[in-house]
DSSP file (Angstrom, degrees, kcal/mol; ACC not computed):
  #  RESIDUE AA STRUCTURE BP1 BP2  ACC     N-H-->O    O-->H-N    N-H-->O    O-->H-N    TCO  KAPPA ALPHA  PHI   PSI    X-CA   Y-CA   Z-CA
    1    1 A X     >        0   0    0      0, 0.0     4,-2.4     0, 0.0     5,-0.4   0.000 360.0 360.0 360.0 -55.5   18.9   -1.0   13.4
    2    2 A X  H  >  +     0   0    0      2,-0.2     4,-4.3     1,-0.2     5,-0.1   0.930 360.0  59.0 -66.4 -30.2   17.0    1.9   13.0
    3    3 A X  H  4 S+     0   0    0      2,-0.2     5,-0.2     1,-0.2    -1,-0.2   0.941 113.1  46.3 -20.3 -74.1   19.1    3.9   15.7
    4    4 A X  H >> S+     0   0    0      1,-0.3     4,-1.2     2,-0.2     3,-1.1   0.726 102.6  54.0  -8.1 -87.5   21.7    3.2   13.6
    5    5 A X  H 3X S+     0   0    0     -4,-2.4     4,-2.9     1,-0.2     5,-0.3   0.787 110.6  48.8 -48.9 -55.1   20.6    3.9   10.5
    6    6 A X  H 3< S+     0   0    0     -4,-4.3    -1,-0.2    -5,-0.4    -2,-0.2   0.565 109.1  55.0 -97.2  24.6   19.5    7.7   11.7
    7    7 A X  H <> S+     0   0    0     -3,-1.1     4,-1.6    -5,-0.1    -2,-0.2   0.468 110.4  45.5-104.7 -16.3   23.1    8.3   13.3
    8    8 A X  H  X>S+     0   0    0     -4,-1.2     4,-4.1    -5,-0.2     5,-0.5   0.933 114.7  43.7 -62.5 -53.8   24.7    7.4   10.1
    9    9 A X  H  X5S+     0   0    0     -4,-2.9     4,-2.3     1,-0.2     5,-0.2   0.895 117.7  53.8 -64.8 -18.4   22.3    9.6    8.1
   10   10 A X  H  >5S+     0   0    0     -5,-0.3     4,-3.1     1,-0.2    -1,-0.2   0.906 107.8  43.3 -54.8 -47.5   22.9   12.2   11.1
   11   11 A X  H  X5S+     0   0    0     -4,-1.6     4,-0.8     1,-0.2    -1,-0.2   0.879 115.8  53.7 -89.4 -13.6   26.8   12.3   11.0
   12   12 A X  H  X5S+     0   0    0     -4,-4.1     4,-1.2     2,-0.2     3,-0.4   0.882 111.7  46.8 -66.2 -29.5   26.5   12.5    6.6
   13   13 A X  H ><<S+     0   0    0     -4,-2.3     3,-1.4    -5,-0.5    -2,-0.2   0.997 114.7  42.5 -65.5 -33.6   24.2   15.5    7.0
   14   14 A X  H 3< S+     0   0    0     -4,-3.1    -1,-0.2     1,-0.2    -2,-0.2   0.740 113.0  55.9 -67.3 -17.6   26.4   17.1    9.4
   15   15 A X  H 3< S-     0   0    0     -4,-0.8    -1,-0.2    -3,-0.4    -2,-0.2   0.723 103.4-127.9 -85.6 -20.0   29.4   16.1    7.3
   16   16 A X    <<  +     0   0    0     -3,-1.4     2,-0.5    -4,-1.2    -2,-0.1   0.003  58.7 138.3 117.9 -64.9   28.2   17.8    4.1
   17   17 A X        -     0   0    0     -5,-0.2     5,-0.4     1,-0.1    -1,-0.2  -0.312  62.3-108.0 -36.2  81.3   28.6   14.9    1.8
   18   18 A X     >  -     0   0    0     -2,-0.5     4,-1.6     3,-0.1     5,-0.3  -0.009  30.7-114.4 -33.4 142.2   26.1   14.3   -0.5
   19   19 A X  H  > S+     0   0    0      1,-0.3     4,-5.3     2,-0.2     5,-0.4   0.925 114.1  39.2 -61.4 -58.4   24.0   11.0    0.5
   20   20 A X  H  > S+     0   0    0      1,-0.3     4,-1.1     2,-0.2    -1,-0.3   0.946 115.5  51.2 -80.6 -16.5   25.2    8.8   -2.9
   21   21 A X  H  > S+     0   0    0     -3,-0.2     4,-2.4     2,-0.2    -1,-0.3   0.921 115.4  44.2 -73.0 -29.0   28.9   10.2   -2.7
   22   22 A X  H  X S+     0   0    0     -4,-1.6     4,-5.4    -5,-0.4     6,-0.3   0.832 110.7  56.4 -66.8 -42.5   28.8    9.0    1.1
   23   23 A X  H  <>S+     0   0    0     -4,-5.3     5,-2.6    -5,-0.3    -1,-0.2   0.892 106.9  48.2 -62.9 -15.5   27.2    5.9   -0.1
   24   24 A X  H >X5S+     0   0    0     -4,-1.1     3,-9.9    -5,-0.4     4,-0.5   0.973 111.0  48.9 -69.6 -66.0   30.0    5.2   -2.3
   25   25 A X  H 3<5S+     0   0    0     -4,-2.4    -1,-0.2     1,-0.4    -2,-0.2   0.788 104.4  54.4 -67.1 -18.9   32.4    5.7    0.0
   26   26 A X  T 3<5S-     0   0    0     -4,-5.4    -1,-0.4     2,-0.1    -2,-0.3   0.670 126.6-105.6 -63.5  -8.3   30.7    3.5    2.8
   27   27 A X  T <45S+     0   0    0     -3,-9.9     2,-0.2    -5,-0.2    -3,-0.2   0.663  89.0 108.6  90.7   2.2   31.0    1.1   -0.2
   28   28 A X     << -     0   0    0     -5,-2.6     2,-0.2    -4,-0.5    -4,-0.1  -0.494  54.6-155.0-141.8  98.0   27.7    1.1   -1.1
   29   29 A X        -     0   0    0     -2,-0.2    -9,-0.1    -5,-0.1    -5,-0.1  -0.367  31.6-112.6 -57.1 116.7   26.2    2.6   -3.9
   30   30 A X        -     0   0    0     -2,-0.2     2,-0.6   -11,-0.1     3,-0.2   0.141  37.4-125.3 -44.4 148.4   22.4    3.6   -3.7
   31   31 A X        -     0   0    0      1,-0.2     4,-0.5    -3,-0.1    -1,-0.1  -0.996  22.2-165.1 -96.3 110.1   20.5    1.0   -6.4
   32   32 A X  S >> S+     0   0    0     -2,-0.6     4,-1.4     2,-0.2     3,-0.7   0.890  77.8  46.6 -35.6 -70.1   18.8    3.1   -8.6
   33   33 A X  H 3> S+     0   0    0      1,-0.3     4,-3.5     2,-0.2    -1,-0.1   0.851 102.7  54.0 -59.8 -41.6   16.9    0.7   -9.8
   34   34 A X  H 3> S+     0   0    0      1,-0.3     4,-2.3     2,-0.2    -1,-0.3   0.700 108.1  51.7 -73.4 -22.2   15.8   -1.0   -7.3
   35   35 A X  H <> S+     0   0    0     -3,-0.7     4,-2.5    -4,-0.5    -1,-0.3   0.782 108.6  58.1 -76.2 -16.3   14.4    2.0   -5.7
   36   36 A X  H  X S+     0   0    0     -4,-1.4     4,-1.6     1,-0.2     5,-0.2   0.982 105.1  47.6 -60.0 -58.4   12.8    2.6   -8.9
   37   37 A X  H  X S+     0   0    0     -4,-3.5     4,-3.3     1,-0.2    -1,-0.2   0.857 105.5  54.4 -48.6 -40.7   11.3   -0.4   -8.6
   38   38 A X  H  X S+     0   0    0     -4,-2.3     4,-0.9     2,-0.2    -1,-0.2   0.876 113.6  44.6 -74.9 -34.0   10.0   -0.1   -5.0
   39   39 A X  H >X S+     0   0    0     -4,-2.5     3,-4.3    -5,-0.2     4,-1.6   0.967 108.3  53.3 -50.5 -78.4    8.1    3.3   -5.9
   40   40 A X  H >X S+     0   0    0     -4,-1.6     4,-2.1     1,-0.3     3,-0.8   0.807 112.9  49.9 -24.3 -75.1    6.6    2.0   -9.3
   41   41 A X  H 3X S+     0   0    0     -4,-3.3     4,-1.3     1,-0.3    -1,-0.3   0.760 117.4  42.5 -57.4 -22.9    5.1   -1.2   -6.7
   42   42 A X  H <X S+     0   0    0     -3,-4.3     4,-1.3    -4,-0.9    -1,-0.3   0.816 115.9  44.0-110.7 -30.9    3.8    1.4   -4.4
   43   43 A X  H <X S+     0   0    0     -4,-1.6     4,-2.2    -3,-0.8    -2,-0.2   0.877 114.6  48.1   4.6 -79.6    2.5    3.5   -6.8
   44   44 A X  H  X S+     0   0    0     -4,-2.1     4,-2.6    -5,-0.4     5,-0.4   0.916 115.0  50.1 -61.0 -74.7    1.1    0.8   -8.6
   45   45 A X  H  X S+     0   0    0     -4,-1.3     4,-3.6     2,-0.3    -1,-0.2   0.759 107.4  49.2 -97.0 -64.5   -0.2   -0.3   -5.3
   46   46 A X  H >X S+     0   0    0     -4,-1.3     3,-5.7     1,-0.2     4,-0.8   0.884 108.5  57.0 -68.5 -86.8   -1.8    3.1   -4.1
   47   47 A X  H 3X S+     0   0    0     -4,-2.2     4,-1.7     1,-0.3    -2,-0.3   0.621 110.6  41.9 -41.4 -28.8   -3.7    3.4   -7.8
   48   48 A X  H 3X S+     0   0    0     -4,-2.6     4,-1.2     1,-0.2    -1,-0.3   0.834 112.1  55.0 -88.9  -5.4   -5.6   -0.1   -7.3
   49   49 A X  H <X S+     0   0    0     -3,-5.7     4,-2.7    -4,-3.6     5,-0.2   0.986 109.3  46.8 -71.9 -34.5   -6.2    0.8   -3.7
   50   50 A X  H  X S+     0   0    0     -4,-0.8     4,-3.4    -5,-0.2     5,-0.4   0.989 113.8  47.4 -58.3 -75.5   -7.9    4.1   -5.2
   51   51 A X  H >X S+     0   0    0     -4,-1.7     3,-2.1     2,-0.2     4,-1.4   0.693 111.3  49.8 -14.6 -91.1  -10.1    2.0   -8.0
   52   52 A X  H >X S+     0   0    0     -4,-1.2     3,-4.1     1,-0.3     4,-0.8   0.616 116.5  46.8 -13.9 -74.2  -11.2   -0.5   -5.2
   53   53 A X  H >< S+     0   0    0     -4,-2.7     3,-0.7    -5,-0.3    -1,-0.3   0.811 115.4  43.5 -12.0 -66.4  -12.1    2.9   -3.2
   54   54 A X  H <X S+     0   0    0     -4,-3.4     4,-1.4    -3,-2.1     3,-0.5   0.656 109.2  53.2 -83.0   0.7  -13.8    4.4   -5.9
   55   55 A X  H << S+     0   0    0     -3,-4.1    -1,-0.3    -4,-1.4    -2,-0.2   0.763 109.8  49.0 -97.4 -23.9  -15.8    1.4   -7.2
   56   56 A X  T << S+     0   0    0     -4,-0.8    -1,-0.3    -3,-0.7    -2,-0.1  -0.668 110.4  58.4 -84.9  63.5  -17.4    0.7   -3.6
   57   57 A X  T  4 S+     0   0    0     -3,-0.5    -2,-0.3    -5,-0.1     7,-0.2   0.224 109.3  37.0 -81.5 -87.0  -18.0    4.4   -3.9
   58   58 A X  S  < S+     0   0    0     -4,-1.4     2,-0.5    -2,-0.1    -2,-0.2   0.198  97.5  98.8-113.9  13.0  -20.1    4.2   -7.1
   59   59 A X    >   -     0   0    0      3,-0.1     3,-0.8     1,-0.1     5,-0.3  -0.944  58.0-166.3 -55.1 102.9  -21.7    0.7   -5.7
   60   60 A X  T 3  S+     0   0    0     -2,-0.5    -1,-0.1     1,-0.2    -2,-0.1   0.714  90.0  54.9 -52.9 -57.5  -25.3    1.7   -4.1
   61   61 A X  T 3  S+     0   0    0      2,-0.0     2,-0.3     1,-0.0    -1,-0.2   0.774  97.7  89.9 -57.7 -33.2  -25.8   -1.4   -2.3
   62   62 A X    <   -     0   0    0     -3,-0.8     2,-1.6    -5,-0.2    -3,-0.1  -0.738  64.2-152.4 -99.1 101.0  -22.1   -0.7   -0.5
   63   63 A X    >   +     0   0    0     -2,-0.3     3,-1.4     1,-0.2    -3,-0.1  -0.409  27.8 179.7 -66.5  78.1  -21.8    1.2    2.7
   64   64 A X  T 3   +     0   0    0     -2,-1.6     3,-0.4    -5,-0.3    -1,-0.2   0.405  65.1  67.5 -80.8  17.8  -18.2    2.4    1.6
   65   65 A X  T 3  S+     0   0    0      1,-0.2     2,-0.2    -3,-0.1    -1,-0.2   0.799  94.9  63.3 -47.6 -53.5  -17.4    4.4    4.4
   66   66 A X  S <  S+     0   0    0     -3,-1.4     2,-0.4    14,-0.1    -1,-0.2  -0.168  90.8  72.1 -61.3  23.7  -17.4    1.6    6.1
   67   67 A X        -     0   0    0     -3,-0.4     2,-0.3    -2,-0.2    13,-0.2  -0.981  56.1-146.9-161.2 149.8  -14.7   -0.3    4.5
   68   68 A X  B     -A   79   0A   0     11,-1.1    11,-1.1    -2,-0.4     2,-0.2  -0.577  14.7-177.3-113.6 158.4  -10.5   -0.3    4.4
   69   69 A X        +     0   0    0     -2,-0.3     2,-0.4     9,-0.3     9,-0.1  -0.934  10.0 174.2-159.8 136.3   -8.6   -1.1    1.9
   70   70 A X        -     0   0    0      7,-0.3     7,-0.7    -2,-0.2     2,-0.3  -0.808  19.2-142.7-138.6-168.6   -4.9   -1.4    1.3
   71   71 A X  E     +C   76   0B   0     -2,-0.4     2,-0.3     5,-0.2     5,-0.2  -0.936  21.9 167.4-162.8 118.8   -2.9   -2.7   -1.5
   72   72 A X  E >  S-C   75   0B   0      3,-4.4     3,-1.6    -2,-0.3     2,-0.2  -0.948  80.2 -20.4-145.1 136.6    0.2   -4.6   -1.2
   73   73 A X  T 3  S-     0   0    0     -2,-0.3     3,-0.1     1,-0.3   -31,-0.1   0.279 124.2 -56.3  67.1 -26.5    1.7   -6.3   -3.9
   74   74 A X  T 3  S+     0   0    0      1,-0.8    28,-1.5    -2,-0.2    29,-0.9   0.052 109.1 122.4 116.4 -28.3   -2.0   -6.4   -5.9
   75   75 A X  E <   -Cd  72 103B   0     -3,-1.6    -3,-4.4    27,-0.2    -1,-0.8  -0.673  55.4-150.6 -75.5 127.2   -3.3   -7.9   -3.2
   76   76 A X  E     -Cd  71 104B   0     27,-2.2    29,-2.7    -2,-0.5    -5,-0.2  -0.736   6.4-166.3 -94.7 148.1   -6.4   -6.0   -1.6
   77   77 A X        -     0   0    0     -7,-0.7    -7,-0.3    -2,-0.3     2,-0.3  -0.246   8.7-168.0 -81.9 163.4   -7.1   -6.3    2.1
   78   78 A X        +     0   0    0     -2,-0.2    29,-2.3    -9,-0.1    -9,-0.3  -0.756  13.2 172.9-141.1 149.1  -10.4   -5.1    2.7
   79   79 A X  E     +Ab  68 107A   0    -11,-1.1   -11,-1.1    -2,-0.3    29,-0.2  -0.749  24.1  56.8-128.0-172.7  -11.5   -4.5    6.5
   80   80 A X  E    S- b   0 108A   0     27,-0.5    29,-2.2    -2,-0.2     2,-0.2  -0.297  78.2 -47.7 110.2-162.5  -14.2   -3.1    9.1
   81   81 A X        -     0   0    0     27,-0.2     2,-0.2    -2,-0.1    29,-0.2  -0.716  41.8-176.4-109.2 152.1  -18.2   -4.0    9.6
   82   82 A X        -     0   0    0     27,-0.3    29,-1.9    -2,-0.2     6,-0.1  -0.924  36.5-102.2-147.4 156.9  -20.4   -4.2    7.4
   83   83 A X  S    S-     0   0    0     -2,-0.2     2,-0.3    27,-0.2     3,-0.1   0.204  91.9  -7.5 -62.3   1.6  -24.7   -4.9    7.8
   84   84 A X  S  > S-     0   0    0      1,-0.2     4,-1.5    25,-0.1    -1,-0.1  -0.936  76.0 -90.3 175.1 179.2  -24.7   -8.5    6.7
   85   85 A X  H >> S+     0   0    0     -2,-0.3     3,-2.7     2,-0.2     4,-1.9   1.000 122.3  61.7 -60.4 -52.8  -22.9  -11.6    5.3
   86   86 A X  H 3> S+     0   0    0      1,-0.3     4,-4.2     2,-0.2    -1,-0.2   0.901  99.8  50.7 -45.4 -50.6  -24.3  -10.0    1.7
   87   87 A X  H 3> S+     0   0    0      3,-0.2     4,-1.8     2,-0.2    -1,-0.3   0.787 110.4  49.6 -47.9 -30.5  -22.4   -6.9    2.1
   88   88 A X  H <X S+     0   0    0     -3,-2.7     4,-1.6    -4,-1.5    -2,-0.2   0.937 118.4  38.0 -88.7 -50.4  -19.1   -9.1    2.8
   89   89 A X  H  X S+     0   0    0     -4,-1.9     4,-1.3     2,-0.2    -2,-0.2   0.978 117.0  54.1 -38.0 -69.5  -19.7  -11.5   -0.6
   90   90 A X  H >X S+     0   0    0     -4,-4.2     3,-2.1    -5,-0.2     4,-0.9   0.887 111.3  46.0 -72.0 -60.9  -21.0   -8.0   -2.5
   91   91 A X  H >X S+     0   0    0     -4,-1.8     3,-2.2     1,-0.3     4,-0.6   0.766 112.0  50.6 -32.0 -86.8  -17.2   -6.0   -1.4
   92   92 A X  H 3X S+     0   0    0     -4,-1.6     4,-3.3     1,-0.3    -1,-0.3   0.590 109.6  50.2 -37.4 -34.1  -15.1   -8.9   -2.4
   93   93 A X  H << S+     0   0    0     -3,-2.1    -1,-0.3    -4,-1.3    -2,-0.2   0.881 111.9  43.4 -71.4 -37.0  -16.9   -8.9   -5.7
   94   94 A X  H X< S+     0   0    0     -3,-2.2     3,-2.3    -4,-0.9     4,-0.5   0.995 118.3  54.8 -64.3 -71.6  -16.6   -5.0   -6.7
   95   95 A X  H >< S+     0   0    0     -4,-0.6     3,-2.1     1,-0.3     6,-0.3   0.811 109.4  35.2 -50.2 -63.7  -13.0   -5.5   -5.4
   96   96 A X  T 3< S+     0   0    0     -4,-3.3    -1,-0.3     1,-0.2    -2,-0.1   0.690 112.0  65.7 -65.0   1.1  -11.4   -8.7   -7.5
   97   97 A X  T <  S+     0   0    0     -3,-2.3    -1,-0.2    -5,-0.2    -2,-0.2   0.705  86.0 102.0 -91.0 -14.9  -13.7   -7.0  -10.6
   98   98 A X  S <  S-     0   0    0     -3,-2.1     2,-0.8    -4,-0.5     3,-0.1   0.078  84.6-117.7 -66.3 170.9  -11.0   -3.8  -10.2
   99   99 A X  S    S+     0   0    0      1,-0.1    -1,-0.1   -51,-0.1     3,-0.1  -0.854 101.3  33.6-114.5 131.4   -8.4   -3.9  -12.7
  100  100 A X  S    S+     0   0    0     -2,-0.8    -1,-0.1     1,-0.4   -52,-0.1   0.158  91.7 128.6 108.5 -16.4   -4.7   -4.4  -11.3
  101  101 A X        +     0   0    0     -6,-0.3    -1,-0.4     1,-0.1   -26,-0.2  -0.340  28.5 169.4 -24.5 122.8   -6.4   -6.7   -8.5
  102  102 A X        -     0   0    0    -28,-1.5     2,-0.3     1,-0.4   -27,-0.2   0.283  66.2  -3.8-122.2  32.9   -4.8   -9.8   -8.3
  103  103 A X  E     -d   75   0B   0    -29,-0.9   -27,-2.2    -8,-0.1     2,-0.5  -0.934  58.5-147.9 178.1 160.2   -6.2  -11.2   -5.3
  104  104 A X  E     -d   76   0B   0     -2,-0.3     2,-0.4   -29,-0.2   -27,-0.2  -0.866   9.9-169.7-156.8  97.8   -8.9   -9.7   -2.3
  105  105 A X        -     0   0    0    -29,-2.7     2,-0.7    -2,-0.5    -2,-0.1  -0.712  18.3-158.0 -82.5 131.7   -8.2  -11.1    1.2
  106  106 A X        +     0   0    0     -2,-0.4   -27,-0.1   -29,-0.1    -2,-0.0  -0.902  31.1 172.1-127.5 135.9  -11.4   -9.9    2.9
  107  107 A X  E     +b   79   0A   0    -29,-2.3   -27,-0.5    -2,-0.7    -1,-0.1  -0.033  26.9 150.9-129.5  28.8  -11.4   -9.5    6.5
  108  108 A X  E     -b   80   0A   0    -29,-0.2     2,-0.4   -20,-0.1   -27,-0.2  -0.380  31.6-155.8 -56.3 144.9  -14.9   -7.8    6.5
  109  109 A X        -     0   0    0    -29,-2.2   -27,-0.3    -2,-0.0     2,-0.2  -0.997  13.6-123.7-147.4 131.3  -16.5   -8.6    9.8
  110  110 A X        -     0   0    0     -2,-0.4   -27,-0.2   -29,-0.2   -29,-0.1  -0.534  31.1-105.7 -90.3 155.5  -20.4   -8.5   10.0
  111  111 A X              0   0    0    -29,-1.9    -1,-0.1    -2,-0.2     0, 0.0  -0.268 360.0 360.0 -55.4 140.2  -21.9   -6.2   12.6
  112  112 A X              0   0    0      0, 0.0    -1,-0.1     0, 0.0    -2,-0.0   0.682 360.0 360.0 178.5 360.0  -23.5   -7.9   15.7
């Protein structure tokens, strides 16, 4: 699929064509919106992963070097080791407290 997909975009560059007049004429018009949409969620996405970040940053207790994070949907991930079961309880709690969280899967794993 992906093969594909970058010998198509290969033979439009080479052709000239601008990408949405090509798309037309393959018969499919780029969705605006919907790309709109998929930035805005990833965006969106990247800013609560920065919060999380920066709130086990200004946590004391929190080695946050020592922790991942992604953001998909609003849902946080958080990963890696951390020095005890309390550190895995204290992440999750700076994390759902974040604002645009709506959910904190934690897959913190204590050292040992």
């Amino acid at each position: 699929m992906l093969r594909t997909a970058c010998t198509i975009a290969a033979m439009v560059a080479a052709s000239g064509t601008p990408l949405p007049a090509a798309a037309q004429q393959a018969g499919k018009a780029p969705d605006l919106r919907a790309e709109a949409g998929r930035v805005e969620s990833y965006l969106q996405d990247s800013l609560v992963t920065a919060r999380v970040k920066l709130a086990l940053l200004d946590a004391p207790d929190v080695s946050a070097m020592d922790i991942g994070v992604t953001t998909h949907r609003g849902v946080v991930q958080l990963s890696g080791f951390v020095d005890g079961e309390r550190l895995v309880r204290r992440a999750h709690e700076i994390a759902s407290r974040v604002e645009g969280v709506a959910t904190v899967r934690n897959a913190l794993q204590v050292r040992g």
